[in-house]
Backbone and ligand atoms as CSV (ligand in chain L), in Angstrom:
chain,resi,resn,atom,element,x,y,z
A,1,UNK,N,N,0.844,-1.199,0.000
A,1,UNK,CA,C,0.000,0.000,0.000
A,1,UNK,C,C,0.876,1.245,0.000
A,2,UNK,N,N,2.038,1.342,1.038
A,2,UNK,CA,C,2.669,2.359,0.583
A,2,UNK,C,C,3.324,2.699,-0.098
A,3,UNK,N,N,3.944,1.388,-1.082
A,3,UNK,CA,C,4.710,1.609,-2.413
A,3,UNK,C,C,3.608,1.895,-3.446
A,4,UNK,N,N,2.291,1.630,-3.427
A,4,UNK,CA,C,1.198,2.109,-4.148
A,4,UNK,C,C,1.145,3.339,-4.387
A,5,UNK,N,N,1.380,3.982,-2.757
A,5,UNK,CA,C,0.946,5.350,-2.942
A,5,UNK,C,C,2.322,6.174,-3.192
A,6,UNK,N,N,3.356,5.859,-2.894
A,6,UNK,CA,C,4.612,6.430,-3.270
A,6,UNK,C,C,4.698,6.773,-4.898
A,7,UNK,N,N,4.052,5.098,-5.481
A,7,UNK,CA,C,4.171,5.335,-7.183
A,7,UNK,C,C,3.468,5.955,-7.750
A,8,UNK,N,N,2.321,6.712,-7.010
A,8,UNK,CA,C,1.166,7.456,-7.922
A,8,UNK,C,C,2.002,9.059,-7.190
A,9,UNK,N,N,2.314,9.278,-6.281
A,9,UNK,CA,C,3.237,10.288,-6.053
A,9,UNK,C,C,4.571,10.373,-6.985
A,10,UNK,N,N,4.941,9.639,-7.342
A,10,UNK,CA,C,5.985,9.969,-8.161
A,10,UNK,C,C,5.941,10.024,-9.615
A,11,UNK,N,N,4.709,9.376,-10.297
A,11,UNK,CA,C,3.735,9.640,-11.248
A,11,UNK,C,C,3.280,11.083,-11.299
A,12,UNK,N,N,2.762,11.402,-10.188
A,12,UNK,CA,C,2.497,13.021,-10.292
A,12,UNK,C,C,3.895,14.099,-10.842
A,13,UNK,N,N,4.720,13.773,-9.780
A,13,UNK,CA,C,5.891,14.363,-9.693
A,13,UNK,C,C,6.331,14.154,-11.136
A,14,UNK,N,N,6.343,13.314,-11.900
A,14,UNK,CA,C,6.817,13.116,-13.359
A,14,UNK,C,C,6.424,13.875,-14.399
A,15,UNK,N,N,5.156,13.807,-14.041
A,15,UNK,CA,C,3.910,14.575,-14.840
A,15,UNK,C,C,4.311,16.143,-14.945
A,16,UNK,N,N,4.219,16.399,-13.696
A,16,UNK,CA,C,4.170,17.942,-13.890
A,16,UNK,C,C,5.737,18.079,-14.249
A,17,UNK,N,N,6.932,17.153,-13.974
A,17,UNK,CA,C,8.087,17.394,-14.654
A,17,UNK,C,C,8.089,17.883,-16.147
A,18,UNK,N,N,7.308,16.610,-16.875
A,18,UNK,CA,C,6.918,16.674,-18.095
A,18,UNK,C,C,6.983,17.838,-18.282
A,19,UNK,N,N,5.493,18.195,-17.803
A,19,UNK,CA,C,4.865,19.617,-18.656
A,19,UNK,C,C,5.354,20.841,-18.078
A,20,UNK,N,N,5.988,21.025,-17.191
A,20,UNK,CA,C,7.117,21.965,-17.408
A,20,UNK,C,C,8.001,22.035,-18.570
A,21,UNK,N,N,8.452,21.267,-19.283
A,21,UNK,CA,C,9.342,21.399,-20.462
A,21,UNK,C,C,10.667,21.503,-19.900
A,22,UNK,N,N,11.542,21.627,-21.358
A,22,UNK,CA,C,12.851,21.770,-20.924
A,22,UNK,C,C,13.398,22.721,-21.500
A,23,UNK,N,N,13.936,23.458,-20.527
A,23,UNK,CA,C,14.140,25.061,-20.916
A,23,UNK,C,C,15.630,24.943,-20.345
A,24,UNK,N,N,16.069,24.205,-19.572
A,24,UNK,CA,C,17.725,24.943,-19.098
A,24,UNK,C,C,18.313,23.910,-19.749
A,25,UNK,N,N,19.775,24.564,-19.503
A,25,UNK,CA,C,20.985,23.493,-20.538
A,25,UNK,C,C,21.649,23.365,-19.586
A,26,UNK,N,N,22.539,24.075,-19.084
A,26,UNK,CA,C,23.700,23.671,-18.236
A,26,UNK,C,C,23.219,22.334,-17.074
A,27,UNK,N,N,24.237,21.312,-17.266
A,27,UNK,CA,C,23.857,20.183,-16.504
A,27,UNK,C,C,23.448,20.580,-14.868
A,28,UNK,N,N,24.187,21.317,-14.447
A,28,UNK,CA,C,24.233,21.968,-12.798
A,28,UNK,C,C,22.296,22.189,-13.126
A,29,UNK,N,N,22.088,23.018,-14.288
A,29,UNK,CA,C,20.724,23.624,-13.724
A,29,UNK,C,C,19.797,22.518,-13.978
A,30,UNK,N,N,20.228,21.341,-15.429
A,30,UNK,CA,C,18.947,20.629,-15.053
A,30,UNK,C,C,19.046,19.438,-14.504
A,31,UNK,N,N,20.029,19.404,-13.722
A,31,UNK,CA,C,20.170,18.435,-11.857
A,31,UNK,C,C,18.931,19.242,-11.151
A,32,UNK,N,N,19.296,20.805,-10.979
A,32,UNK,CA,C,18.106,21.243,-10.151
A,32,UNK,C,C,16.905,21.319,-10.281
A,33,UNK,N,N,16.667,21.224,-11.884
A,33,UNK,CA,C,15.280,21.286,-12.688
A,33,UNK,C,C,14.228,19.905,-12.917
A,34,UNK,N,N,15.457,18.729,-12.736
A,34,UNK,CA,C,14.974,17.420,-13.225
A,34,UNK,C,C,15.000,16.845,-11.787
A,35,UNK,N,N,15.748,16.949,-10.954
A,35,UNK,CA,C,16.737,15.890,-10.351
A,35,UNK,C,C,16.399,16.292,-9.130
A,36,UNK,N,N,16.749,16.999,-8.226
A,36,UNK,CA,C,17.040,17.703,-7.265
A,36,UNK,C,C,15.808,17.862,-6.604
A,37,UNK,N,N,14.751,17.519,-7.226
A,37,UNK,CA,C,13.488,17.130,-6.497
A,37,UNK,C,C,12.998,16.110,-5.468
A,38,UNK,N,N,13.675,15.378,-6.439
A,38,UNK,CA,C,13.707,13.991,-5.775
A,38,UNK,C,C,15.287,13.575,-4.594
A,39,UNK,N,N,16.177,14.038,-5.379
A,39,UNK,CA,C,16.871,13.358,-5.134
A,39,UNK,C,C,18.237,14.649,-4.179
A,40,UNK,N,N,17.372,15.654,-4.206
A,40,UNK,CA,C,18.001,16.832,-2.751
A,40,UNK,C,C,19.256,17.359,-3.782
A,41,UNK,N,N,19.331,18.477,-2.804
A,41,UNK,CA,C,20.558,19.276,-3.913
A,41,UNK,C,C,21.674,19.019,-3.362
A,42,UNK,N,N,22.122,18.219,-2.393
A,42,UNK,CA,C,22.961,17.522,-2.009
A,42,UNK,C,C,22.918,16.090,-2.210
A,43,UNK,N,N,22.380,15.316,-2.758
A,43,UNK,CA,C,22.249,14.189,-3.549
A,43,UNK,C,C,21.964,13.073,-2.261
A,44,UNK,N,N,21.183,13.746,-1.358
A,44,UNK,CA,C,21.149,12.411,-0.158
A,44,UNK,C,C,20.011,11.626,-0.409
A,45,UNK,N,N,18.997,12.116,-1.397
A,45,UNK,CA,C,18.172,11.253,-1.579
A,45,UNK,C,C,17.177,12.000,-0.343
A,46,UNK,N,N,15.875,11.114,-0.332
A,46,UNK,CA,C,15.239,11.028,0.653
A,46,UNK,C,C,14.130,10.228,1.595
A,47,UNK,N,N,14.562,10.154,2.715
A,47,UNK,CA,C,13.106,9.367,3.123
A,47,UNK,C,C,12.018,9.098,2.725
A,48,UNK,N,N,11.123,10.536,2.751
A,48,UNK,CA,C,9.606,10.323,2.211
A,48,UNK,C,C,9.421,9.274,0.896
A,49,UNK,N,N,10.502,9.846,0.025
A,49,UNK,CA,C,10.551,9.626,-1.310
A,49,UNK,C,C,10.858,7.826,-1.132
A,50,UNK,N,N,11.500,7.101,-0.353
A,50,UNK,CA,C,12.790,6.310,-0.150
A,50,UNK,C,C,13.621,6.011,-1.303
A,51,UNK,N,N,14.425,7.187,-1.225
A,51,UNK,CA,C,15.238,7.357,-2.873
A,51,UNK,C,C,17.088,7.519,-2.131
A,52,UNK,N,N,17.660,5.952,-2.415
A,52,UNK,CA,C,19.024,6.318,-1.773
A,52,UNK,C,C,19.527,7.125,-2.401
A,53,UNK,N,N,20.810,7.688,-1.227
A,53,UNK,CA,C,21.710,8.608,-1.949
A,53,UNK,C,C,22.590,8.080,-2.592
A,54,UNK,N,N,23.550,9.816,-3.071
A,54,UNK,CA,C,24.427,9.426,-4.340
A,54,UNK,C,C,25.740,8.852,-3.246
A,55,UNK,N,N,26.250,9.790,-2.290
A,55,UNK,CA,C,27.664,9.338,-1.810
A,55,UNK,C,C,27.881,8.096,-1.219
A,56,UNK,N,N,29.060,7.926,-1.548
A,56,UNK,CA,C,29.639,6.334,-1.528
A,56,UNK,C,C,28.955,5.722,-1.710
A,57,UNK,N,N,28.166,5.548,-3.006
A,57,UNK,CA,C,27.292,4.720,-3.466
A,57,UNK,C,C,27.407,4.582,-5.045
A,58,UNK,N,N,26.935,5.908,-5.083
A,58,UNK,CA,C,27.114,5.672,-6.989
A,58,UNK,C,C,28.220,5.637,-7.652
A,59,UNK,N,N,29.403,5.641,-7.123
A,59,UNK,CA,C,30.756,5.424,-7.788
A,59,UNK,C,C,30.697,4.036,-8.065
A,60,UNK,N,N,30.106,3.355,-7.163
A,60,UNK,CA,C,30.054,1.597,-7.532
A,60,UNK,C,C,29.253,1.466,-8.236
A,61,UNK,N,N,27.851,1.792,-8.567
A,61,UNK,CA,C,27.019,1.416,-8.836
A,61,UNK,C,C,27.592,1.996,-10.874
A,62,UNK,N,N,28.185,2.873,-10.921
A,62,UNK,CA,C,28.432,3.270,-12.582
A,62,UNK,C,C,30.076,2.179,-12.411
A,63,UNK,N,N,30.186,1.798,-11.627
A,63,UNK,CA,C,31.512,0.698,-11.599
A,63,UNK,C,C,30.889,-0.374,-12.328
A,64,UNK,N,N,30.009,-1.259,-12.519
A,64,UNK,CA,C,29.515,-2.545,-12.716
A,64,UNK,C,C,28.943,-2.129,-14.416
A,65,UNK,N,N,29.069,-3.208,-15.273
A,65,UNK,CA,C,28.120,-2.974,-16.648
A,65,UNK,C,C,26.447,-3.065,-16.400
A,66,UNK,N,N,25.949,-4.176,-15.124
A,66,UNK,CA,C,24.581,-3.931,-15.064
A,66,UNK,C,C,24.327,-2.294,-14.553
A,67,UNK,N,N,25.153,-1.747,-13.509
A,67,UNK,CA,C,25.129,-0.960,-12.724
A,67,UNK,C,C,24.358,0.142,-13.863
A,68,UNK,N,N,25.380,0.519,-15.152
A,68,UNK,CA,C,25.523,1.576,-16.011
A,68,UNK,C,C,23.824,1.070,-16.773
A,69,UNK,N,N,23.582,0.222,-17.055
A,69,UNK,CA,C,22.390,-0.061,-17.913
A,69,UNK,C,C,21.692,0.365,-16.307
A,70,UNK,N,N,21.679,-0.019,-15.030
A,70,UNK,CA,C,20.577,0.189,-14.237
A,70,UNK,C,C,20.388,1.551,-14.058
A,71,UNK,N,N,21.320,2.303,-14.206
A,71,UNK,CA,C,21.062,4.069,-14.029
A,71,UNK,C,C,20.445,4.473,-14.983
A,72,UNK,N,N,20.509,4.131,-16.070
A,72,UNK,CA,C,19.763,4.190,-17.345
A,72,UNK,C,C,18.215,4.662,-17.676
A,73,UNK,N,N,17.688,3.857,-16.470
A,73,UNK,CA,C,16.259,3.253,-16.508
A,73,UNK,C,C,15.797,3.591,-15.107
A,74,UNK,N,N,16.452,4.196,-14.800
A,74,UNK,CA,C,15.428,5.039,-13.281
A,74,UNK,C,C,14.651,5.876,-13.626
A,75,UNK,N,N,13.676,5.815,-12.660
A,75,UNK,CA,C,12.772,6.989,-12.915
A,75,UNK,C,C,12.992,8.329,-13.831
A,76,UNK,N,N,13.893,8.992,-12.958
A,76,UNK,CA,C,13.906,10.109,-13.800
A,76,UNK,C,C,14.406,10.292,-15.161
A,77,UNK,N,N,15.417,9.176,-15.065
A,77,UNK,CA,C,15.952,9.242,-16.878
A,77,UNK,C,C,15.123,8.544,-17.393
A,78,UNK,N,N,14.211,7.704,-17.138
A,78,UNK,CA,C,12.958,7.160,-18.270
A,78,UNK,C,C,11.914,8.280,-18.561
A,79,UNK,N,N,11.475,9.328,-17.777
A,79,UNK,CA,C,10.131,10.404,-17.611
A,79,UNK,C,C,11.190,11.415,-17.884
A,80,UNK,N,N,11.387,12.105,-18.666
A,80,UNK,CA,C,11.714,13.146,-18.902
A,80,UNK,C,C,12.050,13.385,-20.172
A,81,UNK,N,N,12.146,14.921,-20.684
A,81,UNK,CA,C,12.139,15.281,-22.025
A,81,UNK,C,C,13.474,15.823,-22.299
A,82,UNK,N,N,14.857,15.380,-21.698
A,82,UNK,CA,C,16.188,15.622,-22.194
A,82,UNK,C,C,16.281,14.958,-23.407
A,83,UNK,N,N,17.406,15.423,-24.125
A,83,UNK,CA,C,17.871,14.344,-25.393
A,83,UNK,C,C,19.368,13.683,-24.322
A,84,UNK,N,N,19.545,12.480,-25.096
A,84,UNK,CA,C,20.584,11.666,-24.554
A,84,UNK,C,C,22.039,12.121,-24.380
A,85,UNK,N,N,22.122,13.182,-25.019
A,85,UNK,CA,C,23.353,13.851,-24.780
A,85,UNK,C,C,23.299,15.002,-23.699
A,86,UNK,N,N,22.205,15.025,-23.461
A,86,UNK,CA,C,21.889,15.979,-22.073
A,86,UNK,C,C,21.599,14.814,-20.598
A,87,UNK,N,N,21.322,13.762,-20.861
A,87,UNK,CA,C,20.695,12.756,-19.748
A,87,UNK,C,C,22.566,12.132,-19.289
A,88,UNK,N,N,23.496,12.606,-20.450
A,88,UNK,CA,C,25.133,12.072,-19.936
A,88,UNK,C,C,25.658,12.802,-19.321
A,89,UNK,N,N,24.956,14.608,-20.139
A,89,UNK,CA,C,26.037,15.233,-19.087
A,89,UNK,C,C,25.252,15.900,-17.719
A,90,UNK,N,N,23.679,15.351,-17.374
A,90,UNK,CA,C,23.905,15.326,-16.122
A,90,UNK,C,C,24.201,14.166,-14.979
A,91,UNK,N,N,24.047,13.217,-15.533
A,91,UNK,CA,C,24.790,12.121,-14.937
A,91,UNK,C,C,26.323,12.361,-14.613
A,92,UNK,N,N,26.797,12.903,-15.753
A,92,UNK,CA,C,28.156,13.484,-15.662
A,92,UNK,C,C,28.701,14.040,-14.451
A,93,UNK,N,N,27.417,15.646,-14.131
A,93,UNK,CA,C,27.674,16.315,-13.122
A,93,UNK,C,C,27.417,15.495,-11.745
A,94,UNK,N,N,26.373,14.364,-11.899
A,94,UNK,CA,C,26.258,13.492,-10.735
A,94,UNK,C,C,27.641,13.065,-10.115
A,95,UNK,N,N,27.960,12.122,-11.246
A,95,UNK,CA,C,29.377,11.580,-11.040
A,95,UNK,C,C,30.565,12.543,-10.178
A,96,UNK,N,N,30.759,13.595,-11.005
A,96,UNK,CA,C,31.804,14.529,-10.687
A,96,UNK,C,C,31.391,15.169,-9.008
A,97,UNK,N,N,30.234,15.878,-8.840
A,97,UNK,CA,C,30.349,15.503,-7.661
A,97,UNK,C,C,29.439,14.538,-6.363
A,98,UNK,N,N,29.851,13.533,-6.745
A,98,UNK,CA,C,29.273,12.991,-5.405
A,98,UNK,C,C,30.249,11.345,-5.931
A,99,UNK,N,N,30.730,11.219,-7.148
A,99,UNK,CA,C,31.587,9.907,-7.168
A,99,UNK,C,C,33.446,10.399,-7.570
A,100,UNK,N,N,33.505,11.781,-7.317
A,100,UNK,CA,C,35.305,11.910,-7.808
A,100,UNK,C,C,35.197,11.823,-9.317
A,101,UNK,N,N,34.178,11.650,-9.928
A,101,UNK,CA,C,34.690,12.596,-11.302
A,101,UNK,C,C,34.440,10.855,-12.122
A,102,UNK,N,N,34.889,9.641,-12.019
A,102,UNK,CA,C,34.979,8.729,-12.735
A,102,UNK,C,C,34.304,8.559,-13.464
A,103,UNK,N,N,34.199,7.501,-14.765
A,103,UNK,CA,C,33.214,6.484,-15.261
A,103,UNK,C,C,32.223,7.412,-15.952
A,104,UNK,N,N,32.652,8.554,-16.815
A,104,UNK,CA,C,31.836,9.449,-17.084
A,104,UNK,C,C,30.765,8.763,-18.642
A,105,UNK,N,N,29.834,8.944,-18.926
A,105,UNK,CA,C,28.731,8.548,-19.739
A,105,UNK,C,C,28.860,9.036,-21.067
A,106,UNK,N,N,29.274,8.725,-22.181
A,106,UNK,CA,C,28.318,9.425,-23.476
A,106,UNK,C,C,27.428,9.368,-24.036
A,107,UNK,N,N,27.186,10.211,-24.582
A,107,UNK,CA,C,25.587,10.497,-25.431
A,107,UNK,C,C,25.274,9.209,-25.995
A,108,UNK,N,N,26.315,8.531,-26.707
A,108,UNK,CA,C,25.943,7.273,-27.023
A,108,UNK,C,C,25.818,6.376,-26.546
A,109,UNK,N,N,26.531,6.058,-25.157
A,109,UNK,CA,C,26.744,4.886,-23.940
A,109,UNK,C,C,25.167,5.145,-23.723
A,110,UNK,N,N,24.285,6.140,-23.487
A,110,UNK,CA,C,23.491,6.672,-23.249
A,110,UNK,C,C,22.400,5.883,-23.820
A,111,UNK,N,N,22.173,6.451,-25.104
A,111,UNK,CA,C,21.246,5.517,-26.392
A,111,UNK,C,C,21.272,4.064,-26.126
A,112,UNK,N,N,22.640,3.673,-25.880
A,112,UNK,CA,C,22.248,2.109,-26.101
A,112,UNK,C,C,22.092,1.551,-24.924
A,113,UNK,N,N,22.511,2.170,-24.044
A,113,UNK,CA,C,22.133,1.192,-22.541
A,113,UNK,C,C,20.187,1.480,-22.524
A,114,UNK,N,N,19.782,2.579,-22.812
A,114,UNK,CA,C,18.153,3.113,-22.746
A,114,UNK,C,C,17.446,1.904,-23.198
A,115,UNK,N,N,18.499,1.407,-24.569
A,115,UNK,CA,C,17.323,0.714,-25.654
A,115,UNK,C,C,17.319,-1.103,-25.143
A,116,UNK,N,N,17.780,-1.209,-23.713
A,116,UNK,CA,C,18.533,-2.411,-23.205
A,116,UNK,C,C,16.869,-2.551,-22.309
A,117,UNK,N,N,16.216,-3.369,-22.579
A,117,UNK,CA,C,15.088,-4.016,-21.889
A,117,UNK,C,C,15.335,-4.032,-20.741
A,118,UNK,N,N,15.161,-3.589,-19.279
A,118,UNK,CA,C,15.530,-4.214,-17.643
A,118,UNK,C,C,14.171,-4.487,-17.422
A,119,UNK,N,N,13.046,-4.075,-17.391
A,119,UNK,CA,C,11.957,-4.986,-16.842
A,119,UNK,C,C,11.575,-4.048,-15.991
A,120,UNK,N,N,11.407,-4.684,-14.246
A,120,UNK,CA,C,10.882,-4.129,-13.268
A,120,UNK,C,C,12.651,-3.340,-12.469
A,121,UNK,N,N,12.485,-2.189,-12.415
A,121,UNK,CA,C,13.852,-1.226,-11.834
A,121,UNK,C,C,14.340,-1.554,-10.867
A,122,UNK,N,N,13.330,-1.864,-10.153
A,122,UNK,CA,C,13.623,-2.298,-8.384
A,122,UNK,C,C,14.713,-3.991,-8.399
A,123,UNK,N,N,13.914,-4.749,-9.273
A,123,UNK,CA,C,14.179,-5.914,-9.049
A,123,UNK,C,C,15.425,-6.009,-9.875
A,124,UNK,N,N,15.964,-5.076,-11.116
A,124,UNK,CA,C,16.866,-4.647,-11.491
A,124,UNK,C,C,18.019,-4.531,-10.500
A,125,UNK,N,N,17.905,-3.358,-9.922
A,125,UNK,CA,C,18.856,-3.000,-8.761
A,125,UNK,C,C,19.352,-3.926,-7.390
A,126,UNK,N,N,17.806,-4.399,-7.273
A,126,UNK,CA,C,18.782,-5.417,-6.381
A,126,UNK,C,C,20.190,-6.586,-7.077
A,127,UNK,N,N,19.911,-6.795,-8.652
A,127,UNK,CA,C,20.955,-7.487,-9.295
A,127,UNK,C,C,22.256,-6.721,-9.156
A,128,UNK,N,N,22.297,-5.269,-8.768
A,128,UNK,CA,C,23.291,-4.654,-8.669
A,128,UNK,C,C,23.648,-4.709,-7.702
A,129,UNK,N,N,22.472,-4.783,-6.763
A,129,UNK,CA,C,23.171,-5.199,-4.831
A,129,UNK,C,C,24.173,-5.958,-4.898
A,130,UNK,N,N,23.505,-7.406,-5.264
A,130,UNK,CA,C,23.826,-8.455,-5.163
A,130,UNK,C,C,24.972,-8.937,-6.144
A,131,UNK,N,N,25.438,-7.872,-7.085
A,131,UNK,CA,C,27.171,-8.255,-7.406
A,131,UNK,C,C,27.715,-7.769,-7.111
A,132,UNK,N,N,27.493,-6.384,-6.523
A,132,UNK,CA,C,28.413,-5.634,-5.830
A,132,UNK,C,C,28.764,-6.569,-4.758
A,133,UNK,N,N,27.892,-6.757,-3.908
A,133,UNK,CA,C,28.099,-7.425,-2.479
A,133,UNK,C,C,28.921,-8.908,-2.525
A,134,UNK,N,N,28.911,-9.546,-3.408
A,134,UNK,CA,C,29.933,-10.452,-3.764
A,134,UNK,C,C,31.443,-10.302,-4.172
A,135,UNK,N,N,31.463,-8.701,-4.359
A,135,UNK,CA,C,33.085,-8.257,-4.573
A,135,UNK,C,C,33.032,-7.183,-2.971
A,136,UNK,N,N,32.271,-7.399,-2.162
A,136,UNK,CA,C,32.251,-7.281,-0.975
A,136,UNK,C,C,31.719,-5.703,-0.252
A,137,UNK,N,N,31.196,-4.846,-1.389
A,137,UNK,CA,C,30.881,-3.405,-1.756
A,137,UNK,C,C,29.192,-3.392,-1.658
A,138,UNK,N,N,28.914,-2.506,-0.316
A,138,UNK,CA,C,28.021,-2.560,-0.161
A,138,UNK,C,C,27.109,-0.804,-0.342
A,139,UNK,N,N,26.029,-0.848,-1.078
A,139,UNK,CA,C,25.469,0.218,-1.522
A,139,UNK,C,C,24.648,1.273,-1.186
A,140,UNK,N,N,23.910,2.213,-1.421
A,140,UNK,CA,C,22.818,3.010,-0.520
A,140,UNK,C,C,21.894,2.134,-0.373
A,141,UNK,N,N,21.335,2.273,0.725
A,141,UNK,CA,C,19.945,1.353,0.458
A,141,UNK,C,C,19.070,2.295,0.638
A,142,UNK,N,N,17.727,1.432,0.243
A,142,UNK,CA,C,16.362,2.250,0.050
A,142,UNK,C,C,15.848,2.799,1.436
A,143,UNK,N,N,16.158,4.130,1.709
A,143,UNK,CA,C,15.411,4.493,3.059
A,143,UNK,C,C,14.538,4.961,3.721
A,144,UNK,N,N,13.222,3.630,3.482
A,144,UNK,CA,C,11.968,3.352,3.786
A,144,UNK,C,C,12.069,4.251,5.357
A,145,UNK,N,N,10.755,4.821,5.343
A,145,UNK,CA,C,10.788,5.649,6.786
A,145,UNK,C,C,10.663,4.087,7.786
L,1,HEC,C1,C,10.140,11.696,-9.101
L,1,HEC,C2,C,11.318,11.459,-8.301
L,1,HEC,C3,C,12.650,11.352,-9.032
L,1,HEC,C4,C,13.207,12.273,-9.870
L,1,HEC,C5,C,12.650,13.611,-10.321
L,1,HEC,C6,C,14.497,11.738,-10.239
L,1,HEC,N1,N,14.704,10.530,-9.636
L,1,HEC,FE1,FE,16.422,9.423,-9.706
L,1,HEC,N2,N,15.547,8.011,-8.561
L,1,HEC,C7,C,14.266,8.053,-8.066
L,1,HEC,C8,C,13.954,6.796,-7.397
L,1,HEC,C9,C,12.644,6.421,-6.724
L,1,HEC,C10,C,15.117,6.012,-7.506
L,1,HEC,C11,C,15.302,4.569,-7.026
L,1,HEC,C12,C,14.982,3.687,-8.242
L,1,HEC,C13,C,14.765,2.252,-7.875
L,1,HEC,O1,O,13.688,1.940,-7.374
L,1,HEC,O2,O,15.665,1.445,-8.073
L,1,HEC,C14,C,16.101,6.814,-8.219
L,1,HEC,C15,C,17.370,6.392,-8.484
L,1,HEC,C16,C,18.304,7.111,-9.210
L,1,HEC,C17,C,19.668,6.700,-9.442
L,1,HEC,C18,C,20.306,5.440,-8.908
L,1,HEC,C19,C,20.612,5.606,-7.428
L,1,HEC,C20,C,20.574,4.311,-6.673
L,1,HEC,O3,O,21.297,4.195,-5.661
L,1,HEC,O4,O,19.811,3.407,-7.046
L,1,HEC,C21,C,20.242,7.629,-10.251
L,1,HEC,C22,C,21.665,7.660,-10.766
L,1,HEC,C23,C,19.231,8.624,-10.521
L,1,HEC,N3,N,18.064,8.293,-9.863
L,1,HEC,C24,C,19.426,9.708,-11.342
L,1,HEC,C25,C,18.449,10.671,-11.575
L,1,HEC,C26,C,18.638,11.776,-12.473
L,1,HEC,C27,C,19.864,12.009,-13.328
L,1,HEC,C28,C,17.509,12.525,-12.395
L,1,HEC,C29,C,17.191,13.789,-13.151
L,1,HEC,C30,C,17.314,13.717,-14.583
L,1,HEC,C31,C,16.609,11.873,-11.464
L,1,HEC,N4,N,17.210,10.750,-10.989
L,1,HEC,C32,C,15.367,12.358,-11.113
L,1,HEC,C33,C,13.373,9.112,-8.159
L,1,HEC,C34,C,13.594,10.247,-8.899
């Protein structure tokens, strides 16, 4: 029931993303325009939402090949009206700050991981838990109130 109501909340939240449009370029502004809603302008994610954060987390998570197809296909990069060379370089700015800059994305890494079938996201990510955690690297987790 409360992942019910979380997903029609974040359905909303998409929506009116949508129809706002996309008006800024610089990656910094549309982290704050796209991103930063959800996911805090310090990238901690949030409770209500239960959306983990970025630090010491997403450096591993763009470490792994599922990892890079699983960022792909989150929420916000599936609902939104960037082109793919804008969805790299704010991932980009993700990376740079909150993972040290690594493992940076292109427009094209971009395209083809999108066009990569994952299914259900959630059940996705836990596949990312669960290889990380076998090279002994353990990740944000989801922080259900
Ligand atoms: C409506 C809320 C919302 C918005 C807006 C949003 N996200 Fe997210 N994001 C989520 C949720 C929820 C997850 C967890 C996905 C899951 O269930 O695996 C997530 C996960 C992520 C992750 C993976 C983090 C992890 O530890 O699993 C990345 C990277 C990410 N989002 C990037 C973005 C980017 C880039 C934008 C802006 C273009 C964005 N998000 C906008 C809700 C949002």
């Amino acid at each position: 029931m409360k992942r019910n109501l979380l997903a029609s909340t974040l359905l909303v939240a998409l929506a009116a993303q949508a129809q706002a449009g996309n008006t800024a370029s610089s990656p910094r502004a549309n982290y704050l325009l796209h991103c930063s809603g959800c996911h805090g302008q310090e990238g901690l994610g949030t409770v209500e939402g239960g959306i983990p954060g970025f630090p010491d987390s997403i450096e591993h998570i763009v470490g792994t090949e599922t990892g890079r197809t699983y960022v792909m296909h989150v929420p916000g990069v599936v609902a939104n009206n960037m082109t793919d060379a804008q969805i790299a370089d704010v991932m980009n700015y993700i990376l740079d700050r909150w993972s040290g800059g690594g493992a940076h994305f292109t427009a094209e890494e971009v395209t083809r991981r999108r066009a990569i079938p994952v299914g259900d996201v959630v059940a996705y990510r836990r596949e990312v838990v669960e290889e990380l955690r076998r090279s002994g690297i353990e990740i944000a987790t989801y922080p259900w109130p």
